[in-house]
C-alpha positions as CSV (number, residue, x, y, z in Angstrom):
1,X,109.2,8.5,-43.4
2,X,105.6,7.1,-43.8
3,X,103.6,8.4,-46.5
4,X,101.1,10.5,-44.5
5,X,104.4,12.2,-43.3
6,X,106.3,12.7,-47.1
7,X,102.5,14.1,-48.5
8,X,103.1,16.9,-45.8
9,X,106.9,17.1,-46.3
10,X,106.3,17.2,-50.3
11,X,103.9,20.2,-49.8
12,X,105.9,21.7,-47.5
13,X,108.7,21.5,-49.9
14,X,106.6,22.8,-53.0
15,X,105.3,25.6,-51.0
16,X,108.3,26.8,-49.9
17,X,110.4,26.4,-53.3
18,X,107.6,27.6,-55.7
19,X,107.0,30.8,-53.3
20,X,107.2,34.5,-55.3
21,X,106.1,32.1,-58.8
22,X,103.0,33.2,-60.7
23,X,100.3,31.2,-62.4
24,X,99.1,34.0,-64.5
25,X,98.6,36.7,-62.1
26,X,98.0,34.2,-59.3
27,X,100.4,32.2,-56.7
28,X,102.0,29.2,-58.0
29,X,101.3,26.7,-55.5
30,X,97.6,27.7,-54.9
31,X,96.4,27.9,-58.1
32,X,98.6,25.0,-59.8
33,X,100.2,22.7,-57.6
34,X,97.5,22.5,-54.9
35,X,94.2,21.4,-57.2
36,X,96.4,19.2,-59.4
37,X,97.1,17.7,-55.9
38,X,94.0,17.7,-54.7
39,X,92.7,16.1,-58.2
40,X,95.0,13.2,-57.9
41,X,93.4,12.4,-54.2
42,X,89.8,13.3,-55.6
43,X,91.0,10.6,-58.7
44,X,92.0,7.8,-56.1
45,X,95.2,8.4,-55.8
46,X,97.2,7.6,-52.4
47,X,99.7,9.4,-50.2
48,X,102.4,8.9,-52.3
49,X,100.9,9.4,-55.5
50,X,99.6,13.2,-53.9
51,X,103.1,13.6,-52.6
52,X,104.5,13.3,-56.0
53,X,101.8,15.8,-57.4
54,X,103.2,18.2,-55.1
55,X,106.3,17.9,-56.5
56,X,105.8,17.4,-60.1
57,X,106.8,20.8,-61.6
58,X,109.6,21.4,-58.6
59,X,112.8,20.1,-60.7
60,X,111.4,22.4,-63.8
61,X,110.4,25.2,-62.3
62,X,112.7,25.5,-59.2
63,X,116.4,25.3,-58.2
64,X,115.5,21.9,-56.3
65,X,117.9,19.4,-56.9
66,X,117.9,15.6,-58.1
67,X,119.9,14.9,-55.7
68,X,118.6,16.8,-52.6
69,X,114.6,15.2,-53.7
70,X,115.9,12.0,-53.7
71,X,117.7,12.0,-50.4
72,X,114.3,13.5,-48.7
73,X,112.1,11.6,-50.2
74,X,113.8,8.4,-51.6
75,X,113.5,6.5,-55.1
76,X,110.0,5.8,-55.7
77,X,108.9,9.7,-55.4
78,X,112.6,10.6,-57.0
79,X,111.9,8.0,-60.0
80,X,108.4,9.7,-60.7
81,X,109.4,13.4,-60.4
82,X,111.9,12.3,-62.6
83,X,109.7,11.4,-65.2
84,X,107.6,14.2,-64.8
85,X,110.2,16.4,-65.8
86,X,110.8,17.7,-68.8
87,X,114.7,17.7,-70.2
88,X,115.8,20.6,-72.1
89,X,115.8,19.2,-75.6
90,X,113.9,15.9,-74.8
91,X,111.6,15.4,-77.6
92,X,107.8,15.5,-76.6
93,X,107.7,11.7,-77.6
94,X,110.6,10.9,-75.8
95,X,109.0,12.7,-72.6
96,X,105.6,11.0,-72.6
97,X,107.1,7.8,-73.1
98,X,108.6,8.2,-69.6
99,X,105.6,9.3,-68.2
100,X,103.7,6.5,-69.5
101,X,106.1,3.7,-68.2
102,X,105.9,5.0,-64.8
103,X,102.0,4.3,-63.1
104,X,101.9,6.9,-60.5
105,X,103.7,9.8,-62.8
106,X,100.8,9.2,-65.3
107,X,98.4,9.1,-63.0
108,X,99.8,12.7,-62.0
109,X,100.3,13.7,-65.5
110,X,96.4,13.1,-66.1
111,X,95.3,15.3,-63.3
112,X,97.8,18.0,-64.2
113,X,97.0,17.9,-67.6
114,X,93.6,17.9,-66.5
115,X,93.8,20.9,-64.3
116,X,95.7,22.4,-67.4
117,X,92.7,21.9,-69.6
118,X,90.4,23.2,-67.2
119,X,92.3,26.8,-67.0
120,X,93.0,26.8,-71.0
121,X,88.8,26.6,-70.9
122,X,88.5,29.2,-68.6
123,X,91.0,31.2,-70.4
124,X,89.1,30.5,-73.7
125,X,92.9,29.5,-75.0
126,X,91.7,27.3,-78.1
127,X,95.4,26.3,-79.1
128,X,95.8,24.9,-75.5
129,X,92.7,23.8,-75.6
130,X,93.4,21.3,-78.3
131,X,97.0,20.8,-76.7
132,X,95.6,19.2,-73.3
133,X,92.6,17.5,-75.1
134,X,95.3,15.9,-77.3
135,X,97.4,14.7,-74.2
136,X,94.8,13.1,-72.0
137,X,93.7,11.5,-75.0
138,X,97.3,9.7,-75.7
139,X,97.4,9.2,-71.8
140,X,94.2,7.4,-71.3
141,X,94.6,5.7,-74.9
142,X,97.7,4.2,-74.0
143,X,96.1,3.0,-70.4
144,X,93.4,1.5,-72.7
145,X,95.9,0.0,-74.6
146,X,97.8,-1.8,-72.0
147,X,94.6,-2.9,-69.9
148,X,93.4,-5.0,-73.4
């Protein structure tokens, strides 16, 4: 499948397996998944790195399984999904250091955590607030880090 195909394919998927969810009192996909999508294009990212958007919260939040996102949409998408998700019981540590050793999941994790902070503003939500202020700082710290 080229990539212009799996970007479709991934929000197809997303679509279709985070339908009936809420985002507050709002759908799912349209007010989550779709702008932290559209943020990772809008932040350079390519077809592949907006497919993986799309999927990013489908292993959490949905009864989508490993196994079924790999076969669809192979290892590179499968490897950063992977690492986008958080295990039950993974310490937060433990689940940014996966993020952070995989380019294109941290290059989705900034947008979502982005697109996080930006609704936490909205919402005047001060403790989240602080929560996503704190994570994009470790994520683009770290990205500073390695670029020295």
């Amino acid at each position: 499948m080229d990539n212009k195909t799996l970007r479709f394919e991934a929000a197809r998927v997303s679509m279709a397996m985070h339908k009936g969810q809420l985002y507050g009192d709002r759908d799912y996909f349209l007010a989550h998944v779709l702008p932290v999508a559209t943020l990772v294009e809008e932040l350079g990212g390519d077809d592949m790195d907006v497919a993986i958007a799309y999927l990013h919260d489908v292993l959490e939040d949905t009864d989508y399984s490993q196994a079924e996102l790999r076969h669809v949409f192979g290892d590179e998408v499968w490897t950063s999904v992977i690492a986008l998700s958080k295990i039950r019981g993974e310490s937060y540590h433990d689940y940014m250091f996966s993020v952070l050793l995989n380019e294109r999941a941290c290059k989705v994790k900034k947008a979502d955590t982005l697109r996080n902070l930006m609704q936490s503003m909205k919402e005047g939500n001060r403790p989240r607030i602080i929560k996503y202020t704190r994570q994009l700082a470790i994520l683009n710290q770290v990205e500073i880090d390695l670029e020295d």
